[in-house]
N, C-alpha and C positions, 0 to 999 in steps of 0.2 A: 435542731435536735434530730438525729437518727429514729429509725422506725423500729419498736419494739419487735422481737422474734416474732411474732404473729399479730400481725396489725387487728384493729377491730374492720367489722366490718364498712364502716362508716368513714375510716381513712382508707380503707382498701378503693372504696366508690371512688374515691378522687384523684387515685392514680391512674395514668395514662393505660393501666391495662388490670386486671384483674389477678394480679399473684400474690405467692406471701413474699413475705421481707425476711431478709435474714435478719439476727438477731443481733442486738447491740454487745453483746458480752464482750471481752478482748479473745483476738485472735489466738491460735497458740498454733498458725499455720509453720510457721519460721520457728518453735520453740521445742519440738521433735520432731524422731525421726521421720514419723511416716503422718505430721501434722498435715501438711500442704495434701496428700493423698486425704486424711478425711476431710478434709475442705469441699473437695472434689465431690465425695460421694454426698456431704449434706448440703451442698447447690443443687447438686442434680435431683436429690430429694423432693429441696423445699420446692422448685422452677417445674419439674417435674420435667425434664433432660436430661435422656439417657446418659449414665455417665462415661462411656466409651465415647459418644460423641463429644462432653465439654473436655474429655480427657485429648482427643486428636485436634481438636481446634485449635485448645492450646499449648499444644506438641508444634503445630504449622507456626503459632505466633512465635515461643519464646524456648521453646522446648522445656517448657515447666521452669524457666529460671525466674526469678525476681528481679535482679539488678538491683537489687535494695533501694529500690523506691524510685532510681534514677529512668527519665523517656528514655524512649529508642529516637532516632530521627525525626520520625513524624509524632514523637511527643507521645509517646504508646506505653502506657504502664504494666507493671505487673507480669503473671503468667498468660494472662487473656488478652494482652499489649490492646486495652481499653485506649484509646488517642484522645487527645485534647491539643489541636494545634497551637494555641495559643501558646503553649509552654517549649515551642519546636520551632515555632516560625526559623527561618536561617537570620545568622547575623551579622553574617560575610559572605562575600560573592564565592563564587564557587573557585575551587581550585585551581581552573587554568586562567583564572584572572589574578593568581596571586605569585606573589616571586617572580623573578627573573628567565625565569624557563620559557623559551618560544616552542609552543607545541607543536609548531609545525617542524622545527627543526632542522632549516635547510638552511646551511649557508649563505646558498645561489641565490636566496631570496630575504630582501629586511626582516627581521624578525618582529613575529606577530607576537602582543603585547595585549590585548584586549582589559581594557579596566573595568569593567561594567560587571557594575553590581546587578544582582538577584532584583526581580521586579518584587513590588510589597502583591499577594494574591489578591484580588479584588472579592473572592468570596471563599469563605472555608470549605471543602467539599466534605457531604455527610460520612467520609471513610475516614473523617481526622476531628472527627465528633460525635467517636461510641460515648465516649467517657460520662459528657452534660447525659447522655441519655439514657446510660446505665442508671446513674445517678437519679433520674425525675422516675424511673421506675422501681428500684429497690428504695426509694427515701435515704440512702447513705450519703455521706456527704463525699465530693471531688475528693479533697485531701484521705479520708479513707479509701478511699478505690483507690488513690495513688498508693499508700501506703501498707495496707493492709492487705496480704495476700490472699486470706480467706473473700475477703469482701468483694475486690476485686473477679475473684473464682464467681461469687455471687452474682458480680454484675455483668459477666459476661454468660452466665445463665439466664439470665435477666431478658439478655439480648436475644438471646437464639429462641428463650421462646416470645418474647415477641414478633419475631420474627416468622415464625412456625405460625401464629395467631392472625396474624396479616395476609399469608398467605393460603389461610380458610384450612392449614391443616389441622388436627388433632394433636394434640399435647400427646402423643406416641411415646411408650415404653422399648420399642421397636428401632432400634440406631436406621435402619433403611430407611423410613420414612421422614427423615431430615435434612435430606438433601439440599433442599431448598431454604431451607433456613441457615443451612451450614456455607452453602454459596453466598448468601446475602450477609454474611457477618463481619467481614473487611467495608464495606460498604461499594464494595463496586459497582461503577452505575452500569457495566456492560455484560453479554450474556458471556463473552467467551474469558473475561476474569474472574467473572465469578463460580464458574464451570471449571475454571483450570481449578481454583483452590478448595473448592468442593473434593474435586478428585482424587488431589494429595492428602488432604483430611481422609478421605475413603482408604486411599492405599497405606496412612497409617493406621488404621482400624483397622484392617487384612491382616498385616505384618504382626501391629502390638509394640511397643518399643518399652525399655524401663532404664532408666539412667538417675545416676545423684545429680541433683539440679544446683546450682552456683549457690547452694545455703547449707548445702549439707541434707535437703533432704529425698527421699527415696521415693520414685512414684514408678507408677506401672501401667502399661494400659496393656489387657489380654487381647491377642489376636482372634479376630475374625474373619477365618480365611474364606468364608463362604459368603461374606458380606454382599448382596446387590442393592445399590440404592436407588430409589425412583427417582431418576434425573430428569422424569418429565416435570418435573413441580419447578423447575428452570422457568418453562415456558409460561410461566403463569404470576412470574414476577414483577414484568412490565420494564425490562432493562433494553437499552438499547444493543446493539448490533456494532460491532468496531469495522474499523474498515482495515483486516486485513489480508488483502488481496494484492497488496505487494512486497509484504513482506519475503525474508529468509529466514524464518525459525521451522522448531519441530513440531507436529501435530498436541505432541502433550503440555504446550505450555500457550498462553493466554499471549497473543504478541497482535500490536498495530503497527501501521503506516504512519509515522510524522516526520516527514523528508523536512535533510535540513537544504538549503539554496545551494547550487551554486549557480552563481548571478553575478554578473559584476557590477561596481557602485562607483566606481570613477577613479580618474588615478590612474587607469590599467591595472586597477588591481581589482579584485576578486575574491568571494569566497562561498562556501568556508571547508571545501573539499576542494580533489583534486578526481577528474574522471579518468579511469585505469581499463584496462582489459582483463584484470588478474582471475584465477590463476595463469591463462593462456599466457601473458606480458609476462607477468611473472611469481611466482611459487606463495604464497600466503606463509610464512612459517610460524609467527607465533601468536597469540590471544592476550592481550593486556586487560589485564584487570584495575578498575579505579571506583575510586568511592567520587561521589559529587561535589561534596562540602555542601549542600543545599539541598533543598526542598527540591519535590518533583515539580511541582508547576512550574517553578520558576527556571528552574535546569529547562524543561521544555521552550520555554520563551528562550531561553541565551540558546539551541541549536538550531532554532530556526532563526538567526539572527546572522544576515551576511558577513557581515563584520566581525565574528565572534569564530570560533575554533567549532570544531565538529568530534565526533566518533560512530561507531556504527547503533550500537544499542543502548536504552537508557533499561534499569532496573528497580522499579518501585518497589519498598521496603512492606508496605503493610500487605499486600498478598500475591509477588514477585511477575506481576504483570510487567511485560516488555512494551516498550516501544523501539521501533527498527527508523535509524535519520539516514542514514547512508548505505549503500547495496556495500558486499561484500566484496565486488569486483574494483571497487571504488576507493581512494587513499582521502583517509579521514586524518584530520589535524589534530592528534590528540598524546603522542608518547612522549615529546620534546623532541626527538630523535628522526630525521626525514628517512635513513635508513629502516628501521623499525616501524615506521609508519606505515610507509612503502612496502612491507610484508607483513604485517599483524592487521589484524581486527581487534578494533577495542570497546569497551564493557565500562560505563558506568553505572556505578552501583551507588542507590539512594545513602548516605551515609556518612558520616564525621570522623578521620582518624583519631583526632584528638581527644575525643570524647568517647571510654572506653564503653561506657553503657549504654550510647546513643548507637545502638546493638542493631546488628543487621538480621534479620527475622528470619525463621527457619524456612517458609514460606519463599523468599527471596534467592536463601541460598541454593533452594533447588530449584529455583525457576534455571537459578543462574548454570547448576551444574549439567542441567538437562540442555540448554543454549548451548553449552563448551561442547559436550560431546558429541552435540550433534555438528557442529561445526565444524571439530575436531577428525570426527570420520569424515566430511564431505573434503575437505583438503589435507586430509593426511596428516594432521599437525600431531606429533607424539605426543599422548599427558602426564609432563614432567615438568617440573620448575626450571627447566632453559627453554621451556614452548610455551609454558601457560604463564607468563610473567605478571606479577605485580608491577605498578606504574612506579614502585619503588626500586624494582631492579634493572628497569632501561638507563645504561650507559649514558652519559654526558658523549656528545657526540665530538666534541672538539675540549681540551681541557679547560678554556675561558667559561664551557658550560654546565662544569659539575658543579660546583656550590649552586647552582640553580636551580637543579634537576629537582624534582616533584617527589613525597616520601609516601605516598597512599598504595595500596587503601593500610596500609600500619601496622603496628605490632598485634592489633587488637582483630585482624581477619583470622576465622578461626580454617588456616589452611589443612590442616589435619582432617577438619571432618569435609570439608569442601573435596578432598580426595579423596574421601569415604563416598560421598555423593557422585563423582568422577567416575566413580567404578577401579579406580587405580588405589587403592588402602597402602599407606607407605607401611609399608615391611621389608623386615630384615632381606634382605638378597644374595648376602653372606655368610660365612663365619668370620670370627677373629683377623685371619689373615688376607680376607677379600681388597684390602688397601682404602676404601672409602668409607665414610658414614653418612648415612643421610640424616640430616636434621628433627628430632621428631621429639619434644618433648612433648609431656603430656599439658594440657590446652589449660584446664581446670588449675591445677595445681602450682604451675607456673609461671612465678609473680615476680620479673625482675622489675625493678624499681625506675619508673620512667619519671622528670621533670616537664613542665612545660604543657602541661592539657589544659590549663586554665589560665594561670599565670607563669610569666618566663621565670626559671628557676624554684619555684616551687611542685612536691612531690604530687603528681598525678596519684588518682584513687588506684586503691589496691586491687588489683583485676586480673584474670588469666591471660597469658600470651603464647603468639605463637613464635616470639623471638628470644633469641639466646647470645648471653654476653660474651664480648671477647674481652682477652687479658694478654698482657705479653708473656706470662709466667703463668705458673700450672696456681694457682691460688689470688684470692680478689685483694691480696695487699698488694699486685703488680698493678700497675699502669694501666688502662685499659689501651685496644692497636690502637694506632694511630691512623688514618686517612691520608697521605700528603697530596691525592688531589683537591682535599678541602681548606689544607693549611691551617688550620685552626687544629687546638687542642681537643680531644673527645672528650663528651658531655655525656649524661645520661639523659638527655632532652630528647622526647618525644620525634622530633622529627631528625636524629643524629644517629645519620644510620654509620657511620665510622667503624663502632666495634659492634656490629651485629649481626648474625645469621637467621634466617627462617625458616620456618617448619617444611622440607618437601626438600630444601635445597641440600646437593652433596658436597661433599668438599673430599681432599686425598689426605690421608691422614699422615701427620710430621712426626708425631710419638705421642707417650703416654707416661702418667707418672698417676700413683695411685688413682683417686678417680676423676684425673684430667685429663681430655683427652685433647692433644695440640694440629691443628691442619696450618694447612699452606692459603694464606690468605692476603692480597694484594701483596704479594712479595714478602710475606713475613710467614714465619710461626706465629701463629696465636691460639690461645687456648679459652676452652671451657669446661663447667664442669659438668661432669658425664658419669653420678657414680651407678655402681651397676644394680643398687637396689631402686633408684627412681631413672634410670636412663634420661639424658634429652636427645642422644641418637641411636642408630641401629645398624648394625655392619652392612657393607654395601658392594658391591663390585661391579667393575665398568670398565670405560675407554678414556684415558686420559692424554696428555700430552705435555711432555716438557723437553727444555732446549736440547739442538742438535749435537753428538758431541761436540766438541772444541768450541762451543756458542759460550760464553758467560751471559749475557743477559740478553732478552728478545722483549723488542719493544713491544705493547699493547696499545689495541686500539680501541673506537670507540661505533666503530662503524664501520665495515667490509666494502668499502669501496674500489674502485678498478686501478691499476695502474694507468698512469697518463697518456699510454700510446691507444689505450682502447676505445676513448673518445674520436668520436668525430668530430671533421673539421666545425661543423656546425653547432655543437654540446659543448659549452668550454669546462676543462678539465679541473676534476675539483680534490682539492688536496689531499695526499692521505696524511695526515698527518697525527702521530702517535698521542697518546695520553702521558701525565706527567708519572705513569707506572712502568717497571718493569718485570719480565717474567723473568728471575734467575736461575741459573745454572743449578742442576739438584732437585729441584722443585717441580711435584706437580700438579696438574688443575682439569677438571673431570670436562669432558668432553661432550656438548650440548650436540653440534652438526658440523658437519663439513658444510661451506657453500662459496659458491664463487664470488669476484668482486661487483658487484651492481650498484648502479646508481639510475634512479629513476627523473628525468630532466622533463620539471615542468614548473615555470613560471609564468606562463601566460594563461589567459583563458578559453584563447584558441588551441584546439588538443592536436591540430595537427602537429604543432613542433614537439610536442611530447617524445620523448624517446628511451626508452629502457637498454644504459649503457651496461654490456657485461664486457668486465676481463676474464683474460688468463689465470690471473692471482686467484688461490683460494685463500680462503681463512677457516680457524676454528671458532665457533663460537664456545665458548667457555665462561664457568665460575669462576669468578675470578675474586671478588668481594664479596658486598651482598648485592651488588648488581653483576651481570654478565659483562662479556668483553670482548677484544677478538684480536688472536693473534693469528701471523701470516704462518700459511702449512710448511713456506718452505725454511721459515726459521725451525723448525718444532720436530718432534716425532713423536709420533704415535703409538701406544703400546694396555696393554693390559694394567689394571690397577694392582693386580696383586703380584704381579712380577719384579 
């Protein structure tokens, strides 16, 4: 039985802290418009917690959404993403132990296969069990905190003043004097995670933010630009110290050291990196982004695991704490692609394609945009969708390897506001006749209909996306493209990216018929709709490339490799060989980089034989699907979009 709206005194004594309980009545947080907003203001009432602070906490968890009841990764409910691991544990290894795809990607070398499932965690850590403890304080029960939005709002007031109470402060009407409660609310056990998300909570109290939250309802939190909060009440928490003193991130974000090996384990073989000299060897171009498919602990166990695939950063969900496994000078095993490897840095991020609610935290996603750009300035890397890749848009490097290639982090990464975070806002860059469009439907409102999140062939929950269907014909009673380096027919399945574009990416536009608008995609027309009272793109203009004249078709590839005179006698020479795609005559495709042909030679675990082969050959990197591509410069030419 729940706790009446004002306990008596005599149930109050027996909880773990002395506050009142919200009340049993039904919520009507979800049942208008600005319900969820008084929720907010009668938590912070009864808890006696400023409501600007429980209003930025749970801006950093959820952004005020609900998910209708559904966890995030780590089993995080609600707009206060209260966690209960139990309901989150993983129940598949993580993603580069699933399918066919060798993350390492090299030909020159057997392809790595790793099976190994997710270890079971030996202990729950107290950041993925607010939930029990919201619960033993407010007297409401699990299943309301998970479901009830109000309650939830309550137990995470619950939380921050116990927390505030623990820490010998005063139950403050005053948002500055919270610091220390606001730090200690993800449960972090170290000073510099719980410092970084204290922080973002403060700079959203400066700022203010107000947005319609995935229910329909309206919230707001006023700015306080003059906010300074006591961040000495940090010191007084009793959290440990991380150790990161060798890491590469930015001052503003919470990042450790947990190097993954490289060791060798017999066989002559080795892993689970490759050591590089980059940029000096050679140029960094682009930042891959991927979700886990698992929990963070266990993700932690599989890169420190020789035997197992590598990347450079991991990205915790509940309050976007980094860990750094591989230097950035260093070739991590993690795109499918050795090319791609050999120049990106890569980013896993705590997280489930599949599972449209098992929602990546606001918290995270700015750990993660604040990571890119600093990154991003330190090697030059431009922030556009041909540099900041999803692990769904790296190339099949050879055509035996597309059906394999990895589909994350999914239609469900909200790319839109991730480049709002970026600092890069996709906006229009044209008018009408600029020749491009850049992908950009709105996130909330756009709900193409995916298969396959639960069970194979059955409809996935109704959720926003940031991907947009193709069709052969300007209306959904065509066909949808077709793929033919997949050979199979296109599905609306979750991981069937065939006919589909994403949010950030451009394409050259082929025409237009009422509100369809058709581009040029793997060697077709294909179309979407685009009416101009809901747009899902925005006019664009750029550098594109299509064949030379008298060229009818130029082959594509999958990887910018050298020609075979540019090896050395001691490097054996390794194939260019084309994808089962062509670029035709007529047709063109928006222009990511020029770059030369490279191949980076390392199979041994001795680095002396390493060798960074460069040709003559350029290529372009280019959109070509919804993955990039790359055709040679001297098939192609280069010109203006809207010419």
């Amino acid at each position: 039985m729940e706790a009446p709206l004002r306990g008596s005194v005599t149930a109050l004594a027996a909880a773990t802290l002395l506050f009142p309980l919200l009340g049993a009545a039904p919520s009507d947080a979800g049942s208008s418009a600005n319900g969820l907003q008084s929720a907010f203001a009668s938590a912070a009432a009864e808890y006696h917690v400023p409501q600007s602070v429980l209003l930025g906490v749970s801006y950093l968890q959820s952004r005020w959404d609900v998910h209708a009841g559904a966890p995030s990764v780590t089993g995080g409910y609600g707009p206060m993403h209260l966690t209960d691991a139990r309901t989150a544990l993983a129940e598949a290894p993580p993603h580069h132990s699933e399918g066919s795809e060798d993350a390492r990607g090299d030909s020159a070398r057997a392809p790595l296969l790793p099976k190994t499932k997710l270890p079971e965690p030996a202990t729950i850590p107290a950041r993925l069990r607010t939930l029990p403890k919201a619960a033993e304080l407010t007297g409401l029960s699990a299943e309301r905190l998970r479901r009830d939005p109000a309650a939830n709002v309550a137990g995470g007031a619950a939380l921050l003043a116990a927390a505030q109470k623990e820490l010998g402060e005063p139950l403050s009407s005053d948002p500055a004097d919270w610091y220390g409660a606001v730090a200690r609310f993800t449960g972090a056990d170290d000073t510099a995670a719980a410092a970084a998300y204290a922080n973002d909570v403060y700079d959203v109290l400066r700022t203010g933010q107000k947005r319609h939250t995935d229910a329909g309802q309206l919230v707001a939190l006023a700015a306080h630009p003059g906010l300074s909060p006591d961040a000495g009440q940090l010191r007084r928490a009793g959290l440990r110290k991380p150790g990161a003193a060798e890491t590469e991130c930015p001052p503003t974000v919470s990042c450790e050291w947990i190097p993954a090996p490289y060791e060798e384990f017999g066989d002559s073989d080795y892993g689970n990196h490759d050591l590089g000299g980059r940029p000096a060897s050679q140029k960094i171009e682009n930042i891959v982004i991927h979700d886990t498919e698992g929990a963070w602990e266990g993700v932690l166990e599989m890169v420190q695991d020789p035997t197992y695939v590598s990347w450079q950063y991991s990205l915790r969900s509940t309050d976007g704490h980094i860990a750094q496994h591989v230097k950035a000078k260093d070739v991590a095993w993690h795109a499918g692609n050795w090319y791609v490897n050999s120049k990106s840095i890569g980013l896993e991020h705590e997280g489930f394609l599949a599972k449209p609610d098992a929602w990546y935290t606001e918290a995270m996603y700015r750990s993660s945009a604040r990571l890119v750009t600093y990154l991003a300035k330190k090697y030059g890397i431009p922030l556009d969708r041909q540099h900041i890749l999803g692990h769904d848009t790296v190339p099949g490097p050879t055509s035996s390897t597309i059906g394999g290639m990895h589909t994350d982090p999914g239609p469900y990464w909200d790319w839109r506001h991730y480049f709002e975070l970026l600092g890069r806002p996709l906006v229009p860059t044209a008018g009408p006749n600029g020749g491009l469009v850049t992908i950009r439907p709105d996130y909330a409102t756009n709900r193409p209909r995916y298969t396959g999140c639960v069970t194979a062939g059955q409809p996935c929950a109704d959720h926003g996306s940031s991907a947009v269907r193709l069709y052969s014909g300007p209306g959904e009673s065509y066909p949808l493209i077709k793929d033919v380096g997949l050979g199979s027919a296109p599905t609306t399945g979750v991981n069937d990216l065939s006919s589909r574009v994403s949010t950030g990416q451009q394409y050259a536009v082929a025409g237009r018929d009422g509100d369809w608008t058709a581009i040029w995609y793997l060697g077709q027309k294909a179309w979407f709709k685009n009416p101009a009272t809901n747009p899902t793109a925005v006019h664009a203009a750029g550098r594109v490339v299509t064949p030379k004249d008298g060229v009818q078709t130029v082959p594509v590839y999958g990887r910018a490799y050298p020609e075979a005179s540019a090896y050395p006698s001691d490097v054996p020479a390794q194939a260019v060989s084309p994808l089962p795609y062509t670029l035709p005559a007529g047709q063109r495709y928006v222009v990511g980089a020029k770059v030369p042909g490279e191949y980076y030679y390392a199979v041994s675990f001795d680095t002396a034989s390493h060798r960074v082969v460069t040709g003559k050959d350029m290529y372009y990197e280019i959109q070509f699907g919804h993955r990039v591509a790359y055709v040679r410069a001297a098939d192609v030419r280069e010109l203006p979009s809207g010419s």
